[in-house]
C-alpha positions as CSV (number, residue, x, y, z in Angstrom):
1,X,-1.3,-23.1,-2.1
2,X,-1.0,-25.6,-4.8
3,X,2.2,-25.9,-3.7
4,X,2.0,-26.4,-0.1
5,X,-1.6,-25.7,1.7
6,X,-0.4,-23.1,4.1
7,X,1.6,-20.9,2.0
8,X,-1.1,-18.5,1.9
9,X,-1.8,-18.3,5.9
10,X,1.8,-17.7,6.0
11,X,1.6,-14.9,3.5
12,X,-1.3,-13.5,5.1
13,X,-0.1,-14.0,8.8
14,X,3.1,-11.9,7.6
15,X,0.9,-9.0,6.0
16,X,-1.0,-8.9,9.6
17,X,2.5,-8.4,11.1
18,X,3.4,-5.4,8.6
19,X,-0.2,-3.9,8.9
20,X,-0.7,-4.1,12.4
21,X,0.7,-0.9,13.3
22,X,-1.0,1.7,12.5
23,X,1.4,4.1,11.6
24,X,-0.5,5.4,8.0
25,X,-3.4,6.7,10.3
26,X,-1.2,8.3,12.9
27,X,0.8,10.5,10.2
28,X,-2.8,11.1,8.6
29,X,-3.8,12.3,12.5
30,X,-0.6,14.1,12.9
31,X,-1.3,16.4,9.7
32,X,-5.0,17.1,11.2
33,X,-3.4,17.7,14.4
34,X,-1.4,20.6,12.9
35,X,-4.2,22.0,11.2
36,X,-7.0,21.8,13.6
37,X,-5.0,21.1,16.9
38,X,-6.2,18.0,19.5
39,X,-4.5,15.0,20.4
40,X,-3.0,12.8,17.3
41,X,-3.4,9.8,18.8
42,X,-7.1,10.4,20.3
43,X,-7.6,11.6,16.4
44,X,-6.1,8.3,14.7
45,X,-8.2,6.2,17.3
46,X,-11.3,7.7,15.7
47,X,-10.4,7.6,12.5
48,X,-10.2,3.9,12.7
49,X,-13.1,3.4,13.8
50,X,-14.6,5.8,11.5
51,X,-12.7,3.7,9.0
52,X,-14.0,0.2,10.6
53,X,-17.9,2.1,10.1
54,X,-17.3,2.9,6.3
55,X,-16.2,-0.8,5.4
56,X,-18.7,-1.8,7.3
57,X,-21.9,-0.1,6.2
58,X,-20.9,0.5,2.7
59,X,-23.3,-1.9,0.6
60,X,-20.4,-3.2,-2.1
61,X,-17.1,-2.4,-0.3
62,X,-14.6,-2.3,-3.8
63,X,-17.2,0.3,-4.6
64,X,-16.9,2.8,-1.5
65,X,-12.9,2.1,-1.5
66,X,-13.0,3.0,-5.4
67,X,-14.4,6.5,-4.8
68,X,-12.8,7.4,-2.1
69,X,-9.2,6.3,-3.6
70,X,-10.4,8.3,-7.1
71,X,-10.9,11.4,-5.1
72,X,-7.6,11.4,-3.3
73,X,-5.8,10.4,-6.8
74,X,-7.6,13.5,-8.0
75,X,-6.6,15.2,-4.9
76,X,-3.3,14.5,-4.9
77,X,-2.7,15.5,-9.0
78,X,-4.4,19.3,-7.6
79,X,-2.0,19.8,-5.0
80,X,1.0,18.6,-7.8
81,X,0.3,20.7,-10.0
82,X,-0.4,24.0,-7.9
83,X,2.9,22.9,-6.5
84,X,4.4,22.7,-9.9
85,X,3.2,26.3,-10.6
86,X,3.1,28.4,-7.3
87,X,5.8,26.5,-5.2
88,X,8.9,24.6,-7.2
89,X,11.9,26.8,-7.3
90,X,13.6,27.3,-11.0
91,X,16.5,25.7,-9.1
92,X,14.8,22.0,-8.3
93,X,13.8,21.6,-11.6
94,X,17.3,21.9,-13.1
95,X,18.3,19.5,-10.0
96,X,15.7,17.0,-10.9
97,X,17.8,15.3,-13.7
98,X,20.7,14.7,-11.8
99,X,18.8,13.5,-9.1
100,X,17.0,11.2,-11.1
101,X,21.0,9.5,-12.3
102,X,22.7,10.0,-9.3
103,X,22.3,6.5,-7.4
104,X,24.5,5.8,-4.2
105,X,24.3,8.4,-2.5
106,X,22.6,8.2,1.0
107,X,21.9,10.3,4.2
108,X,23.6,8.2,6.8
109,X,21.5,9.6,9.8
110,X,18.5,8.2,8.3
111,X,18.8,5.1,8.7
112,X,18.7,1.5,6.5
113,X,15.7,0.9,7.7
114,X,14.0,3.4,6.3
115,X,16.0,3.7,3.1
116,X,14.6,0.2,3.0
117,X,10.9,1.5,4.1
118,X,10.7,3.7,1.5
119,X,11.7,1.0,-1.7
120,X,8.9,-1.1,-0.6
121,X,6.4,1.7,-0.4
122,X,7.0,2.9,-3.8
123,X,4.1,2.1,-5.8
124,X,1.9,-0.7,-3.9
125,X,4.4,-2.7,-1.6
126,X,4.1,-4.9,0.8
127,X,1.3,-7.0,0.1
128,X,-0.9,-5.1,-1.7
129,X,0.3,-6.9,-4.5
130,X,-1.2,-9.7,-3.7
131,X,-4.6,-8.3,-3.1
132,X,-4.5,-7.1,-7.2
133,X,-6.3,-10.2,-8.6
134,X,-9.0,-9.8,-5.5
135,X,-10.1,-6.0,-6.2
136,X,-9.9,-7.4,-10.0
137,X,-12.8,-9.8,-9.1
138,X,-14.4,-7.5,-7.0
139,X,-14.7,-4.9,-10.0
140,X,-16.1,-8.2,-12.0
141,X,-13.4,-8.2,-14.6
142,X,-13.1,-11.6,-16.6
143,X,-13.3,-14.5,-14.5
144,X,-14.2,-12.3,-11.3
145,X,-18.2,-11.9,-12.8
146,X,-18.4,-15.4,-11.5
147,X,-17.5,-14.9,-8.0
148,X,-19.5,-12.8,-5.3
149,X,-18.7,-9.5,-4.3
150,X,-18.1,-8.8,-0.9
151,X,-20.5,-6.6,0.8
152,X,-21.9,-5.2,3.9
153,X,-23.3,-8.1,6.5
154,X,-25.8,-4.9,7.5
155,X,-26.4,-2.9,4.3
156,X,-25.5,-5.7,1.3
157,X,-27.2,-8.5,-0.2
158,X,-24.9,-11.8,-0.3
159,X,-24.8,-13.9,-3.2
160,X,-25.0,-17.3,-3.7
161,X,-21.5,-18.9,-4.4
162,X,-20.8,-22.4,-5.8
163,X,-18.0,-25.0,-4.6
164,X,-14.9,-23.3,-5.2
165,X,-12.8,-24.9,-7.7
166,X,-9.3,-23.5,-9.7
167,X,-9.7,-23.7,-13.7
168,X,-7.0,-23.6,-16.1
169,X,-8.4,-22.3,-19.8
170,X,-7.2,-24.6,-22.8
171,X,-4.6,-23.1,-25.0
172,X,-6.7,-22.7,-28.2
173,X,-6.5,-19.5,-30.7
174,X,-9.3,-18.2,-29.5
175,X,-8.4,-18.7,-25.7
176,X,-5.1,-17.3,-26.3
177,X,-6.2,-14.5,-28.5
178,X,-8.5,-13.2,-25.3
179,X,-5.7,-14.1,-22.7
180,X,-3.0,-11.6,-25.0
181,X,-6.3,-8.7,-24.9
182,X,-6.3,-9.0,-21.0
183,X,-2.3,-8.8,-20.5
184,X,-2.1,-6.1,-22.6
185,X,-5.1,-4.0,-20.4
186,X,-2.8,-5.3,-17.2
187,X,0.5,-3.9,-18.4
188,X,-1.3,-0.9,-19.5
189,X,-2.7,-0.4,-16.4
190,X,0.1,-1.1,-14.3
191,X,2.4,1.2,-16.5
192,X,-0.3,4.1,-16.0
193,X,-1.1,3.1,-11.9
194,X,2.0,2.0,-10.7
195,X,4.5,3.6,-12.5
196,X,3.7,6.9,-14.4
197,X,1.6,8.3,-11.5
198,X,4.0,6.8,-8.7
199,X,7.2,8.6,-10.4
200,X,5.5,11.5,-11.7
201,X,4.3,12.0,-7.7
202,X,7.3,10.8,-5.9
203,X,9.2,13.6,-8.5
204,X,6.9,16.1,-7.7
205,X,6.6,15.8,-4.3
206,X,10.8,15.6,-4.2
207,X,10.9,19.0,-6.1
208,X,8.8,20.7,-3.4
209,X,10.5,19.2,-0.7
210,X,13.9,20.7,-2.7
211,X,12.5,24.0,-2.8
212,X,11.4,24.6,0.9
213,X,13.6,22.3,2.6
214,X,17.3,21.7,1.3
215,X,19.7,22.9,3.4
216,X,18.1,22.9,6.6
217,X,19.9,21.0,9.8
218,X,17.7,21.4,12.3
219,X,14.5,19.0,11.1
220,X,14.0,15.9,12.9
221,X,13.6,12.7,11.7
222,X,9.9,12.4,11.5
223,X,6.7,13.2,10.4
224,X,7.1,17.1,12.3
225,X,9.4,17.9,8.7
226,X,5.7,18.6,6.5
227,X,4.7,21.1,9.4
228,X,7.9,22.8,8.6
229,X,7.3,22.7,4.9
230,X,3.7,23.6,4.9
231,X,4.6,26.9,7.0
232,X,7.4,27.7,4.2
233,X,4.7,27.2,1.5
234,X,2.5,29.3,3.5
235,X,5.1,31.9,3.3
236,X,6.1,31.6,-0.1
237,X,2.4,31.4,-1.6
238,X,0.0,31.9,0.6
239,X,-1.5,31.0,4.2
240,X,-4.5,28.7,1.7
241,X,-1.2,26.9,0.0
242,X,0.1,25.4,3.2
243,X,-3.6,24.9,4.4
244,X,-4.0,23.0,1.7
245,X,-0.7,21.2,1.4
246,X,-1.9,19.7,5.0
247,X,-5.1,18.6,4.6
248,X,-4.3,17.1,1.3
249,X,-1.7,15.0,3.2
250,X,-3.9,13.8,5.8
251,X,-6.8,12.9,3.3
252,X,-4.3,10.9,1.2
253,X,-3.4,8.8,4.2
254,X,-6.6,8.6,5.3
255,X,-7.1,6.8,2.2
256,X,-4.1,4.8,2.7
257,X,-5.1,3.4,6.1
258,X,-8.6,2.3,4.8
259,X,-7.1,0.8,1.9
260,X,-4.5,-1.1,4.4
261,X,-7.2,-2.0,6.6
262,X,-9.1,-3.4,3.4
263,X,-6.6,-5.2,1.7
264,X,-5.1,-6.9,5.2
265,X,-8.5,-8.1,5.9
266,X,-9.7,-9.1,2.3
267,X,-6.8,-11.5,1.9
268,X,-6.7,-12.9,5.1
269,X,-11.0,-13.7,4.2
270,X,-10.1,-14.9,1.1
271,X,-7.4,-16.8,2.0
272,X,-9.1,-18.9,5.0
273,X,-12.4,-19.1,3.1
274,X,-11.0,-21.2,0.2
275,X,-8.6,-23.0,2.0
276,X,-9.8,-23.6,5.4
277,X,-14.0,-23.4,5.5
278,X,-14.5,-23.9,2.3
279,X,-17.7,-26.0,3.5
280,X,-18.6,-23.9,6.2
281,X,-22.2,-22.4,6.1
282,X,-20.0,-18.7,7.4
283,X,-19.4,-16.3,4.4
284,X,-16.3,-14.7,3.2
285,X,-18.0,-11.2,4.0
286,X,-18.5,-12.0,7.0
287,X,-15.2,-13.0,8.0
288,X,-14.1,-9.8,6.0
289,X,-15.6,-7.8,8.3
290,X,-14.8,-9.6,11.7
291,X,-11.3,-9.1,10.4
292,X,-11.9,-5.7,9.8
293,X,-12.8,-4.9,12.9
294,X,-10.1,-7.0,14.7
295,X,-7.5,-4.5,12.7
296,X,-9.5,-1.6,14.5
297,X,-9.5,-2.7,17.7
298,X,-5.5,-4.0,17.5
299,X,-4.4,-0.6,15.9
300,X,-6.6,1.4,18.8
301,X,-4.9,-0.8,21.3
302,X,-1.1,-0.3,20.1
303,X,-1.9,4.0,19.8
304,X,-3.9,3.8,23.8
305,X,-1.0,1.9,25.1
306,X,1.6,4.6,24.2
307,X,3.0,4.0,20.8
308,X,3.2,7.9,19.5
309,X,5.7,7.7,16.7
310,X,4.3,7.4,12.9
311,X,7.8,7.1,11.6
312,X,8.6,4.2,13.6
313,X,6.0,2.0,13.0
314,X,6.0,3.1,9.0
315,X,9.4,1.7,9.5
316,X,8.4,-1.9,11.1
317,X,5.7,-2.1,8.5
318,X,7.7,-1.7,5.9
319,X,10.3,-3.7,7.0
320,X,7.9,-6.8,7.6
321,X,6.8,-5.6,4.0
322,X,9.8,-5.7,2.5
323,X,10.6,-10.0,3.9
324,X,6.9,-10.8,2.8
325,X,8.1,-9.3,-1.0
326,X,10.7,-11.6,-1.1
327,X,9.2,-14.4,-0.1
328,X,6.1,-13.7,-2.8
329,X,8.6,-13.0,-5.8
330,X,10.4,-16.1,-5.5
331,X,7.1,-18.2,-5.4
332,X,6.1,-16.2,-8.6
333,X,9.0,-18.0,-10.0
334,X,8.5,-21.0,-8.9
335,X,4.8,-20.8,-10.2
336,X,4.9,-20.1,-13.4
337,X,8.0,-22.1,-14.2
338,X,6.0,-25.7,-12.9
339,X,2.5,-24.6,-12.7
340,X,2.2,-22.4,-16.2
341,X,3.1,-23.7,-19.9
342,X,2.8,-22.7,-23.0
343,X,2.7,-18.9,-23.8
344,X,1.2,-17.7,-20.6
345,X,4.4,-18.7,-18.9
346,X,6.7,-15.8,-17.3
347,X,10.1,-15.5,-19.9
348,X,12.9,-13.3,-21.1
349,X,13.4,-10.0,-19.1
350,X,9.9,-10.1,-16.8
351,X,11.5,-13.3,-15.5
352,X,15.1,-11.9,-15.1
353,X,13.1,-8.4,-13.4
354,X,11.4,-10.9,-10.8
355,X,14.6,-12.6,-10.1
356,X,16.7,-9.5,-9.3
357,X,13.4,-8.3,-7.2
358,X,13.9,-11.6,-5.3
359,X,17.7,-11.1,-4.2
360,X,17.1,-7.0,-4.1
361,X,14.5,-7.6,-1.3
362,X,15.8,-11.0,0.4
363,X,18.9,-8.8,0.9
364,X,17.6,-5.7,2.0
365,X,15.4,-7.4,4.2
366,X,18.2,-9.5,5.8
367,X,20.3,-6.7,6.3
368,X,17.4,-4.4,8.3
369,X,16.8,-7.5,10.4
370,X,20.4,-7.5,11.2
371,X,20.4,-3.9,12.2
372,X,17.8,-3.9,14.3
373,X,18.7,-6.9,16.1
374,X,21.6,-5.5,16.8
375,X,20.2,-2.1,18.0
376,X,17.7,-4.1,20.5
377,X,21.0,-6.1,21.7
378,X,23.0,-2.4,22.3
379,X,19.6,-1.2,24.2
């Protein structure tokens, strides 16, 4: 914004186009589906409005979001390593090193798109990056103890909040020396969050898929491919395995849609509170939550009016994602090279990483657009 006033409203108007669809609650509804029956779509409807209730009625919301997300990271490290020792063939783990070198190779009948689709989801993509700094203040770290919470308009108790104004710290010893503690707690964290768990997980997960499903012709393109793996775990382990394997999936994108819905609407509050009504007497929780809801009521809308495919609207999301991820890495850049000085400015190989991100994304994202125009056009 201290570039140009609307950059965020543009940032956050292209995170509501990517977030929209609600495709993370329709694969969580389509898991349920296969383990309890009923209609998927009638089943993601309700979970977002069950989802809409819990951000709603939950006193401090980072606090509700923060358990639920710790259970289904607990979750999630369960079903891994069951899988590890009940499930993952001899044979995937002596694969696993070669597929972790062999880059280039790609099934063509999948699609760009969702090659594309599944780069930006690795980790937290999409804009969920850009939410980082809010859950930070939420959790009270550093500067965030200043700054009010967001909580329920129904259960919470809203705090007073000053004039909101941006504050640069002096460069003294002593403001550098706490600065160089933080960073080192942020890379630690992101090292441990972003990257040990999400390779550890995506490797894991890649192993089981390996074991059950390599070499089959016949799966479709979708979502339907874990109902076939969960009744080849069944098989191999037990009936409990692949019970297990399914409701673990639909938890974890359970949690994955609340923390969408959360995100979307906590930057979009954010975002018009300190730049557009700044002096208006209407809090940021409570635009939080009328956002909230909006999300609810579009997703229900898009799932009533016939959308039915997970996959596909992953895909769009994704792909919306992916042009959002360019557009943020390159004002990084442009940041911290005019606004930041000194030794809290981005250098050396962080700066060429955010560079390469840059072109990686612009370009991936360009060519998806490209292909999907072009599909609409040979529709």
């Amino acid at each position: 914004n201290r570039m140009w006033k609307h950059w965020g409203l543009v940032l956050a108007i292209m995170v509501y186009f990517a977030n929209l669809w609600p495709g993370w609650a329709l694969s969580s509804a389509t898991l349920g589906s296969y383990l309890f029956g009923g209609d998927p779509k009638t089943i993601a409807v309700t979970m977002l409005v069950v989802i809409g209730a819990s951000l709603t009625l939950a006193p401090v919301v980072y606090v509700a979001l923060e358990r639920l997300i710790f259970v289904k990271v607990a979750a999630v490290g369960v079903l891994a390593l069951l899988a590890a020792v009940f499930a993952i063939e001899p044979v995937s783990w002596r694969a696993l090193p070669g597929g972790l070198v062999n880059i280039g190779y790609f099934p063509s009948e999948l699609g760009f798109a969702l090659l594309f689709g599944a780069m930006v989801f690795a980790g937290a993509g999409g804009g969920q990056n850009l939410c980082q700094s809010n859950w930070i203040r939420d959790k009270g770290f550093g500067m965030g103890r200043y700054v009010p919470r967001l909580v329920s308009p129904l259960t919470g108790v809203e705090e007073a909040v000053e004039a909101r104004v941006s504050y640069v710290f002096e460069q003294t010893p002593a403001n550098l020396a706490r600065w160089r503690e933080w960073w080192r707690f942020a890379n630690v964290e992101q090292w441990v969050s972003f990257v040990m768990v999400t390779v550890i997980t995506i490797c894991l997960t890649s192993m089981l898929a390996h074991s059950t499903l390599f070499g089959r012709t016949a799966l479709q393109n979708g979502v339907s491919f874990l109902q076939v793996e969960a009744g080849e775990l069944s098989s191999r382990v037990g009936p409990w395995f692949g019970a297990f394997f399914l409701g673990i999936g639909a938890f974890s994108l359970f949690g994955s849609a609340m923390g969408i819905i959360d995100y979307t609407s906590r930057l979009a509050a954010d975002i018009l509170k300190s730049t557009y009504f700044g002096e208006s007497s209407l809090s940021e929780s409570r635009i939080y939550f009328a956002l909230v809801w909006g999300l609810v009521a579009i997703g229900a809308s898009i799932l009533i009016l016939g959308v039915a495919q997970p996959l596909v609207l992953l895909v769009i999301s994704a792909s919306v994602g992916g042009g959002m991820m360019f557009v943020y890495a390159g004002l990084l850049i442009v940041t911290n090279r005019r606004r930041l000085t000194g030794a809290i400015r981005l250098r050396s190989y962080r700066l060429a990483a955010l560079v390469w991100a840059t072109l990686l994304f612009g370009t991936m994202a360009s060519i998806t657009i490209w292909q999907q125009v072009g599909n609409l056009l040979r529709h």
